[in-house]
C-alpha positions as a Python dict, from the first residue, in 0.01 Angstrom:
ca = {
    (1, 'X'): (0, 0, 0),
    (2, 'X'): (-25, -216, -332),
    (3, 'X'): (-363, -422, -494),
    (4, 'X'): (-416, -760, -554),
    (5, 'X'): (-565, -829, -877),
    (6, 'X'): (-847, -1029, -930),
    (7, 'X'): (-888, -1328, -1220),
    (8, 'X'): (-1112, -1079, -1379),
    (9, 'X'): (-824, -857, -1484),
    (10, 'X'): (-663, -1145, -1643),
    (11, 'X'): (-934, -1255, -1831),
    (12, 'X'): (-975, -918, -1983),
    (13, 'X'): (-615, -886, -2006),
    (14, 'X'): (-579, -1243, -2240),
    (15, 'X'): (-933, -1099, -2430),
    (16, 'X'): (-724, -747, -2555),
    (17, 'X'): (-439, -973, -2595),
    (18, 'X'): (-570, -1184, -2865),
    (19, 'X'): (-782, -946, -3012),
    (20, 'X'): (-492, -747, -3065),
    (21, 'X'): (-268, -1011, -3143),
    (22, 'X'): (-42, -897, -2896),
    (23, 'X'): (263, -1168, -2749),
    (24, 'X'): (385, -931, -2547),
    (25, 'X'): (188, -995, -2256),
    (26, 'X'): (429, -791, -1979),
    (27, 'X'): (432, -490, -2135),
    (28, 'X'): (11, -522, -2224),
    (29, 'X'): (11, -569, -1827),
    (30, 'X'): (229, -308, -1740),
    (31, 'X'): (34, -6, -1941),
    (32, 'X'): (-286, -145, -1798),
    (33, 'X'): (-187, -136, -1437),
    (34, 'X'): (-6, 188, -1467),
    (35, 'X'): (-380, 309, -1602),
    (36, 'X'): (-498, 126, -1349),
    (37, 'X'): (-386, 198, -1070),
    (38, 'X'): (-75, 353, -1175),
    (39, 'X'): (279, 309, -1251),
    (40, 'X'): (390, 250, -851),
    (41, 'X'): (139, 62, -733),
    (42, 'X'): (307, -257, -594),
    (43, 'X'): (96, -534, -716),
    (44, 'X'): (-10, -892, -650),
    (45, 'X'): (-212, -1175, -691),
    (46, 'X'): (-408, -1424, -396),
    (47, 'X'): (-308, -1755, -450),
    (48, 'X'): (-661, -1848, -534),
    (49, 'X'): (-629, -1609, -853),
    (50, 'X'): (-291, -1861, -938),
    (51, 'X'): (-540, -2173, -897),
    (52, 'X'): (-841, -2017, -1095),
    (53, 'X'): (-574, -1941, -1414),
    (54, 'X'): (-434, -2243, -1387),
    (55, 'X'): (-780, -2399, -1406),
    (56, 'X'): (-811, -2217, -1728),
    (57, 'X'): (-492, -2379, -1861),
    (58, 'X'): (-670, -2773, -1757),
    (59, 'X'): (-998, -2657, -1948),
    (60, 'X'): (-901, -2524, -2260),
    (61, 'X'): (-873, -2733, -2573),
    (62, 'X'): (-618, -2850, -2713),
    (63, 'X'): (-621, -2567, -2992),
    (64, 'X'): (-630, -2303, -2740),
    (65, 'X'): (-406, -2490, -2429),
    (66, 'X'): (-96, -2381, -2527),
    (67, 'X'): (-133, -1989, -2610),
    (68, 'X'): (-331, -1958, -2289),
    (69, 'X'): (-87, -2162, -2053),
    (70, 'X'): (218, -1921, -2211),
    (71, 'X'): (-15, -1630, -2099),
    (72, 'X'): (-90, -1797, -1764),
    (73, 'X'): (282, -1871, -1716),
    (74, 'X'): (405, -1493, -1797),
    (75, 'X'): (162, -1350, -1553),
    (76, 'X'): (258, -1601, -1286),
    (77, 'X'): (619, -1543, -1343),
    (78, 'X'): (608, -1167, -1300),
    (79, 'X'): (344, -1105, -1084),
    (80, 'X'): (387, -1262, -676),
    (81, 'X'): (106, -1446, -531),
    (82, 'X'): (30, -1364, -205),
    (83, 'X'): (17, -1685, 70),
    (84, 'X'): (-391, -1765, 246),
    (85, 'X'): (-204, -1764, 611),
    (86, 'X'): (-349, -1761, 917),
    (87, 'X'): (-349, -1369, 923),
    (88, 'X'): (-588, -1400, 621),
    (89, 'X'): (-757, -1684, 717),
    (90, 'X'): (-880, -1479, 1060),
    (91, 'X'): (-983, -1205, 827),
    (92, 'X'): (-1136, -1436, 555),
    (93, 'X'): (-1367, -1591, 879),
    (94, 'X'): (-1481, -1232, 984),
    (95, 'X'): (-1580, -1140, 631),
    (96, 'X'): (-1745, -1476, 596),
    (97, 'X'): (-1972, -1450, 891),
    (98, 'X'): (-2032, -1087, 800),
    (99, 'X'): (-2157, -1147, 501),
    (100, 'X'): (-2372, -1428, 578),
    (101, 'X'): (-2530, -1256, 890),
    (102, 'X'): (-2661, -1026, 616),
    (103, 'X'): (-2772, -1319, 406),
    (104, 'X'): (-2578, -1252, 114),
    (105, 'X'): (-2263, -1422, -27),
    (106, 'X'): (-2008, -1325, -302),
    (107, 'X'): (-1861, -1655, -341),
    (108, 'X'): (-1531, -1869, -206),
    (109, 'X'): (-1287, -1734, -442),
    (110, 'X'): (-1400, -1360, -441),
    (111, 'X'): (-1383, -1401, -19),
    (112, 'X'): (-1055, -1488, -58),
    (113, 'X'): (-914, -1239, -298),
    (114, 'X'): (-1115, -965, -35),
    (115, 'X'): (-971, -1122, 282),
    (116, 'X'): (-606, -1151, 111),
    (117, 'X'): (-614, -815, -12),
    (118, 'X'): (-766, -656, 341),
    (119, 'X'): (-479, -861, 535),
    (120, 'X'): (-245, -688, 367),
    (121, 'X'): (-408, -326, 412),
    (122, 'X'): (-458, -328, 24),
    (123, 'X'): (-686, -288, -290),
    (124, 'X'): (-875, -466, -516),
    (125, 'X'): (-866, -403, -849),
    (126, 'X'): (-1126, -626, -1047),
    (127, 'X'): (-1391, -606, -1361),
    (128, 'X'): (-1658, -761, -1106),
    (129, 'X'): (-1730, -450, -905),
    (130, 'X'): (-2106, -516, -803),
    (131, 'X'): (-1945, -880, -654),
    (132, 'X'): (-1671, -685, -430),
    (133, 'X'): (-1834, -394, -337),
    (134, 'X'): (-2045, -588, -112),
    (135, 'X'): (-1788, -623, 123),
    (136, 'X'): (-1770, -359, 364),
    (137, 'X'): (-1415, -208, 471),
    (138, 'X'): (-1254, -321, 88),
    (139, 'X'): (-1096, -72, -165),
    (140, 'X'): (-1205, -169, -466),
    (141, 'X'): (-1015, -19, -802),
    (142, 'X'): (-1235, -75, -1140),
    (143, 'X'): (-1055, -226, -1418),
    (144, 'X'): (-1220, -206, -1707),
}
């Protein structure tokens, strides 16, 4: 069993970060997710989460570019992203229809994290709970 973190946790992770003016990022991580969802938890990210940091590297200015692509690039080099393969992709389809059958939607990315997470017979930990609690069948681990 293990949980696949969502972008959320990041984004709250870089907040405390450089509120705190903390550089060391790993071991921030480490006593969150032990908090979390504690110490053993194997942990992981869907490749989506990878693109959606990185996308926050491409729009930040150029004062800000370089402190959050060293964040970016610690938490991609220590945390493994987990592949959208066909497995997931048959999973992300069900969840998909599902969802729109009951005419409601929680957006491309978050289906993605869900399906990746499900595929894998894991978690979810996220900030966004009202977003992934709307899918039926997913853990879903608060991180706040």
């Amino acid at each position: 069993m293990g949980t696949v973190l969502d972008t959320t946790v990041f984004v709250d992770l870089e907040r405390q970060a450089h509120a705190t003016l903390r550089a060391d990022v790993g071991v921030l991580l480490a006593e969150r997710l032990a908090q979390a969802v504690g110490e053993d938890e194997e942990v992981a990210i869907a490749t989506i989460t990878a693109s959606e940091l990185l996308h926050g590297v491409h729009r930040a200015s150029a004062e800000h570019r370089g402190r959050r692509q060293a964040f970016v690039e610690t938490i991609l080099s220590v945390i493994p992203a987990l592949p959208f393969d066909l497995v997931t992709a048959r999973v992300h389809a069900r969840l998909w229809a599902e969802l729109a059958a009951a005419g409601s939607d929680v957006g491309a990315h978050a289906r993605v994290v869900a399906a990746t997470a499900m595929s894998s017979g894991w978690s979810v930990a996220t900030g966004n709970l009202r977003q992934f609690h709307q899918i039926a069948g997913l853990r879903v681990i608060e991180f706040t």
